[in-house]
Each structure stands twice: as structure tokens, then as C-alpha cells.
N, C-alpha and C positions, 0 to 999 in steps of 0.2 A: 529501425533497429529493434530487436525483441530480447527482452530476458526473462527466464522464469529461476523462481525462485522456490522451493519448496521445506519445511521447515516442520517436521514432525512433533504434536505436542501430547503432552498425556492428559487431555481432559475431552469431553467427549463435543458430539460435535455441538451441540444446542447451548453448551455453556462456553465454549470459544467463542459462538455467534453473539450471545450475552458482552461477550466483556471488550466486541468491539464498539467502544467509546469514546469519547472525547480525550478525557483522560487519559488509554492506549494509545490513542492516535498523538496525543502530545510527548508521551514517553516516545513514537519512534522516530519524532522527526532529527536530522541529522543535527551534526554539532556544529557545522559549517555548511553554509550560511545559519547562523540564529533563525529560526521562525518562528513567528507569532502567529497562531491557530485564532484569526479572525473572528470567524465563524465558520461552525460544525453543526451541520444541523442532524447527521446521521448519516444510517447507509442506505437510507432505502431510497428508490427511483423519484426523482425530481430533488431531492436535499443537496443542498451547497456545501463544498470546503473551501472556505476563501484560507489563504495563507501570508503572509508578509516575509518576504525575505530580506532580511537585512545583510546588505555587501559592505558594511562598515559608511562608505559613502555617497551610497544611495539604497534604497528600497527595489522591490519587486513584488508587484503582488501577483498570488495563481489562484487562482480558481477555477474549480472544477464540481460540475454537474454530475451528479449520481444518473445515471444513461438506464440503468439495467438493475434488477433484484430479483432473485430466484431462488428458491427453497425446495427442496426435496427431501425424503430420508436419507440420501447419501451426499447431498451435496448442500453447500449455501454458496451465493456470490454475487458479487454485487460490480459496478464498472464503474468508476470515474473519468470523464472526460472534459482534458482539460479546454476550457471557452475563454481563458486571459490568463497568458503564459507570460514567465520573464524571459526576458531576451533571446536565451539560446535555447529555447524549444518552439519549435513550429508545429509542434504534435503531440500529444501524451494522452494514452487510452492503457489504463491499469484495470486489473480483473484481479479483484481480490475473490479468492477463490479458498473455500472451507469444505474438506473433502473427508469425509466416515472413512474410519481404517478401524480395521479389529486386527489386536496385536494377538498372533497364533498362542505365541507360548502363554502368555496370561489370560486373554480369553478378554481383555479391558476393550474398550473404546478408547478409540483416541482420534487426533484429529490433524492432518496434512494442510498446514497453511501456505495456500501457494499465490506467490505474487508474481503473477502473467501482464510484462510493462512491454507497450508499443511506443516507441518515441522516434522524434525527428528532430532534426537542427535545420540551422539556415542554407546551410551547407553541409554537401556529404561527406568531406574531410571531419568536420566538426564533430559527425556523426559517432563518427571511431576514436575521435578523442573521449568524446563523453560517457562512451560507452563503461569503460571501465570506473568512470566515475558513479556514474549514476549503478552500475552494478555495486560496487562497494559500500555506498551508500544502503542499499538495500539487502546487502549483506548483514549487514548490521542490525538489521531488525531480527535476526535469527536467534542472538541471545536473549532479547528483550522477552520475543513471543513465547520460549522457553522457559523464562521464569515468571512471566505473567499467570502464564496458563499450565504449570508445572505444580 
């Protein structure tokens, strides 16, 4: 399953790339399940995000390997792939993706944050249930990265 996500901010792109943090990254994790941000070691290739998800009655831990990192003058982005999923993922390759926009009428920099998710379940029913979950989920980051970087 594939979603992309894209989420226009008004700060330019080198200081978007700045303010992805630890600290960011705990602001967008969802409200449900709880997660505790293990370890963060960064975004660049080879750094770890271990995560804990808490289901009330038991745990889950994810973790995911930084794959990929690349910088240009128009773009930055990075790739996590996950290597110890909870249960109902058999797959997850996200491509956080930082993209240069020059807004016409102002002449500003600004900066298109696009969250490009590849996932799998155990089953291809499970697939299209989750889908709208895990979109919603990552809908919701759209406020956050708006007033972070606003």
C-alpha cells in the first residue's frame, strides 16, 4: 500500500532540515497507541528509531534503520526502513522527503514536506483496513509540521 502525504511550510528548506529532531519527531508520534521514542539517533543513513508502542496490554517495539540520505539545493530526504515491526506490519519503507518551493507571489522560500509511506500487513484484507488508519495518522502531522516550522 502507498501514501503520500505533502504538507507546505513557510521556512526555507535548510532550516526545515534543522528542526528535524528528536524533539519533532516525539511531537508527531500519534495519540494512539502511546509511544515512547526509545532511541533517535537521527536522520542520516545508518541511525536507528527504535519506538515502543504501548497497546494498554502489552507493548510493541519498531524499529527502523535510516537506509538512505541525500541532499541537494532542491531537495533533502532521508528513508526509514523498518527491521522489527509490531504485529500488523510486514513492511514499512517511509521517504521523508524536504522539497525547495519559491512561493511566486512573495518571492519566500519555503519548503513542501512530503511523507512517501510503503506498507504491508500480514494479509491483503488487513491491507485496506489499515490503510486509512495509518493515513489519518499521518494526516495529523500536517498541523504540527505547520506550526513547527510556521
Amino acid at each position: 500500500m502507498h501514501i503520500v502525504l505533502k504538507t507546505r511550510v513557510n521556512q526555507p528548506l535548510l532550516a526545515v532540515w534543522a528542526g528535524f529532531t528528536r524533539a519533532l519527531f516525539e511531537q508527531l508520534t500519534p495519540a494512539f497507541p502511546p509511544v515512547k521514542v526509545v532511541r533517535f539517533d537521527g536522520c542520516l543513513r545508518g541511525d536507528v528509531v527504535h519506538l515502543q508502542l504501548n497497546f494498554l496490554f502489552f507493548r510493541q517495539d519498531w524499529i527502523s534503520l535510516i537506509v538512505d540520505q541525500q541532499a541537494d539545493q532542491e531537495e533533502i530526504y532521508f528513508i526509514d526502513q523498518g527491521t522489527q515491526l509490531p504485529f500488523f506490519l510486514s513492511h514499512w519503507k517511509h521517504r521523508h522527503g524536504l522539497r525547495r518551493f519559491v512561493d511566486l507571489q512573495t518571492g519566500s522560500e519555503q519548503t513542501i514536506v512530503i511523507d512517501d509511506i510503503t506498507f504491508k500487513t500480514p494479509f491483503l484484507l488487513t491491507n485496506y483496513l489499515f490503510y486509512p488508519i495509518l493515513w489519518l495518522q499521518f494526516a495529523c502531522r500536517k498541523p504540527i509540521y505547520r506550526r513547527v516550522f510556521n
